[in-house]
C-alpha positions in Angstrom: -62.9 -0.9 7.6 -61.7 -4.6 8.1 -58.2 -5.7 9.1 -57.0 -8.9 7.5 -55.5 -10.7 10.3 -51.7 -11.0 9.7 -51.3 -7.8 7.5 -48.7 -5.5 8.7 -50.5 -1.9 9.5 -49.3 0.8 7.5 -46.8 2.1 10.4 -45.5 -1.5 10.4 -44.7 -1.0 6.9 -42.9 2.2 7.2 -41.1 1.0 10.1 -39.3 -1.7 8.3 -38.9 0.3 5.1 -36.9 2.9 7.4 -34.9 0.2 9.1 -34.0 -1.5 5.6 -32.6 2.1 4.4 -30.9 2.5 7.7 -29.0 -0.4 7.2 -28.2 0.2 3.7 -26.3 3.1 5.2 -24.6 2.2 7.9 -20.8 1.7 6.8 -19.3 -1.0 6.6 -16.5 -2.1 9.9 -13.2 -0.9 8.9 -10.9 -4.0 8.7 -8.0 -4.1 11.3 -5.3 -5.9 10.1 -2.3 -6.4 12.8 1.0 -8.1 12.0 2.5 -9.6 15.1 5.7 -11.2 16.2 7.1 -11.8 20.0 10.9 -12.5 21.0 11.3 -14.3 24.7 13.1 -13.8 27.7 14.2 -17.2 28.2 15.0 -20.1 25.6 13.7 -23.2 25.3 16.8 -24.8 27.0 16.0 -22.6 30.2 12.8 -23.9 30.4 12.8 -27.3 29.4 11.8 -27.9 26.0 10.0 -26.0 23.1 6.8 -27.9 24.8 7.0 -25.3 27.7 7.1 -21.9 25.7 4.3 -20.6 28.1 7.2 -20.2 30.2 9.6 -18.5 28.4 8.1 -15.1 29.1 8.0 -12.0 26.7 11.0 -9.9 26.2 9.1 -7.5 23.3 6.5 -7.5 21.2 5.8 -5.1 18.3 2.6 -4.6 16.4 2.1 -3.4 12.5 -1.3 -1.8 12.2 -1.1 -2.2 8.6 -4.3 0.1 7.8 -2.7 3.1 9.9 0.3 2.3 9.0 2.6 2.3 12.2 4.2 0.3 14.7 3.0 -0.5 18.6 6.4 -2.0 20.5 5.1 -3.8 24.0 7.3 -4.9 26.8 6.5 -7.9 29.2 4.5 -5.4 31.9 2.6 -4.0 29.1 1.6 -7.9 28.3 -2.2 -7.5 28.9 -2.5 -4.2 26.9 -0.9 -6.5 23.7 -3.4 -9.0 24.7 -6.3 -6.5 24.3 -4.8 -4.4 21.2 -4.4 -8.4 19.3 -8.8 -8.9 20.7 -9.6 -5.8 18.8 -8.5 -6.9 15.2 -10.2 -8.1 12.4 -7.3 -10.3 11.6 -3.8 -11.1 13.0 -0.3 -12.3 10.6 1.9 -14.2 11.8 4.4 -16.5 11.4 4.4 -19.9 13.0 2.3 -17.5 15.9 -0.3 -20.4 16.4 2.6 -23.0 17.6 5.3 -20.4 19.4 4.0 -16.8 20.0 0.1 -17.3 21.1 1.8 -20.4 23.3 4.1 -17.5 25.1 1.1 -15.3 25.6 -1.1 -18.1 27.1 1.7 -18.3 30.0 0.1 -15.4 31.6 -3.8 -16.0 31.1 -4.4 -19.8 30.4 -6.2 -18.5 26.9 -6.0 -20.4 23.8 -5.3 -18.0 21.5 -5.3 -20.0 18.4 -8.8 -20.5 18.8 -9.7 -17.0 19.6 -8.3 -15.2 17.3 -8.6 -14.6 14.2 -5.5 -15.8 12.8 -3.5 -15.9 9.1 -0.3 -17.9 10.5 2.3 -17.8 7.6 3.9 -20.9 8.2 1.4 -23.2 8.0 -0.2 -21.8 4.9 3.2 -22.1 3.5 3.4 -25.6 4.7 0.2 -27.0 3.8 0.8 -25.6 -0.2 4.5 -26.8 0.0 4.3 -30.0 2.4 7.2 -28.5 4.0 8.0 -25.8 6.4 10.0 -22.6 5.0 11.9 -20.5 7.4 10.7 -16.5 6.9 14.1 -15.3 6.1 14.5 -17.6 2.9 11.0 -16.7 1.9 12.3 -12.7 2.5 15.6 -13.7 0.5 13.3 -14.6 -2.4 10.4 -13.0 -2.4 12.0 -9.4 -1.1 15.3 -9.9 -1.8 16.2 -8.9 1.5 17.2 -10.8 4.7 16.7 -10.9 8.5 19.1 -8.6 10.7 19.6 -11.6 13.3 18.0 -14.5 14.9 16.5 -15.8 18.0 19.7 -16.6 19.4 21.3 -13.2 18.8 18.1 -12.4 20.5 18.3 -14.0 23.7 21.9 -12.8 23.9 20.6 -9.4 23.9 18.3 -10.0 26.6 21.0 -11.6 28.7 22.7 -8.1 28.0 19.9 -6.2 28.9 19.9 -4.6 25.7 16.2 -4.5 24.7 16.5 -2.1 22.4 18.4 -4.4 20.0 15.8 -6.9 20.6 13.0 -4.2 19.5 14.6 -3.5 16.5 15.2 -6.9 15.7 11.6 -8.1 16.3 10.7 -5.1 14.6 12.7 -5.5 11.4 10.9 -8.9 11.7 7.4 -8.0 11.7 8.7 -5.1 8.5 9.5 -8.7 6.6 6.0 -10.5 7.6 4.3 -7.1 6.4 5.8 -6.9 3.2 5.6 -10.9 2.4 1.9 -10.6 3.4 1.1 -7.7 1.3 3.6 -9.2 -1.9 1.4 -12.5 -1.2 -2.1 -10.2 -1.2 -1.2 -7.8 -4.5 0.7 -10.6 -6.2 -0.8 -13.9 -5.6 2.3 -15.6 -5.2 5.5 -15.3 -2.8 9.0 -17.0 -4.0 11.2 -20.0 -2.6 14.6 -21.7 -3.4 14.1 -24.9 -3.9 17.6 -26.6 -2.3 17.5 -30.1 -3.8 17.3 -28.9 -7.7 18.5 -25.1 -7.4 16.2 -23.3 -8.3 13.5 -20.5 -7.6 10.4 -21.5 -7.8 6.5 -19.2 -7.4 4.6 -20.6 -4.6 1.0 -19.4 -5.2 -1.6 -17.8 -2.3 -4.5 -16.5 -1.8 -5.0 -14.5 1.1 
């Protein structure tokens, strides 16, 4: 019998028929959705300027895993672990994270976060639809009609206390609000704002 040169054998074809099946099958990755927020150990007075935040040093950081649904609290020795869990997700929420938070956490590897991960920062969505930035408890008051339970301030007081656990539930109650905006913005299509020089409440449309 005579082989055309170039035509697959008949094991060749059932080869790749099998593999195109097997790939049909395989499930697809589950997404890993992780809303993050940090609070520091030191202001930016302390060290100089907001230009130095890789040296303000983590106080707590607490993790939504929105798919599970729960809550991962790290404290500065647990730094690298945070590092890692923030590696292993599909996508990470934030708010103003690329400019302040991934800035803190590149003070202890050198890393350029922003660039590494893959990142939904808030505040500059919200910026580049509005031309303006909006702070996330105004967008809460609106959108959620609830409202932060301090500030960064109150926060570094805390710290100066030694009372992490206030600074835990804090950050915590923060990353409840960036949760809840995000998934208002994802079912909704739109989040809400007050709009100070005519008074009013106006839609701000998203699509994430």
């Amino acid at each position: 019998m005579r082989v055309r040169v170039g035509e697959p054998s008949l094991f060749q074809r059932a080869f790749a028929f099998f593999t195109r099946r097997h790939r049909k099958s395989e499930p697809a990755e589950e997404p890993r959705t992780l809303l993050f927020d940090l609070e520091t150990l030191r202001s930016a007075t302390d060290v100089g300027g907001w230009g130095n935040a890789h040296r303000m040093g983590v106080a707590v950081g607490v993790v939504c895993h929105l798919e599970e649904g729960r809550f991962e609290v790290f404290l500065e020795p647990q730094v690298r672990a945070l590092i890692d869990t923030l590696r292993s997700a599909s996508l990470v929420v934030g708010y103003n994270i690329r400019r302040f938070d991934y800035r803190v956490l590149a003070g202890y590897t050198g890393e350029d976060y922003a660039r590494l991960l893959p990142t939904l920062d808030l505040l500059e969505d919200v910026h580049a639809r509005l031309g303006f930035r909006v702070g996330m408890g105004r967008l809460a008051q609106e959108t959620l009609g609830c409202t932060k339970s301090a500030d960064g301030l109150q926060s570094l007081a805390w710290v100066q206390q030694g009372r992490l656990d206030l600074v835990e539930q804090y950050c915590r109650r923060d990353v409840e609000i960036l949760r809840d905006l995000y998934l208002h913005g994802r079912r909704e299509g739109c989040l809400f704002y007050h709009d100070r020089r005519r008074d009013v409440r106006l839609r701000l449309r998203v699509d994430w």
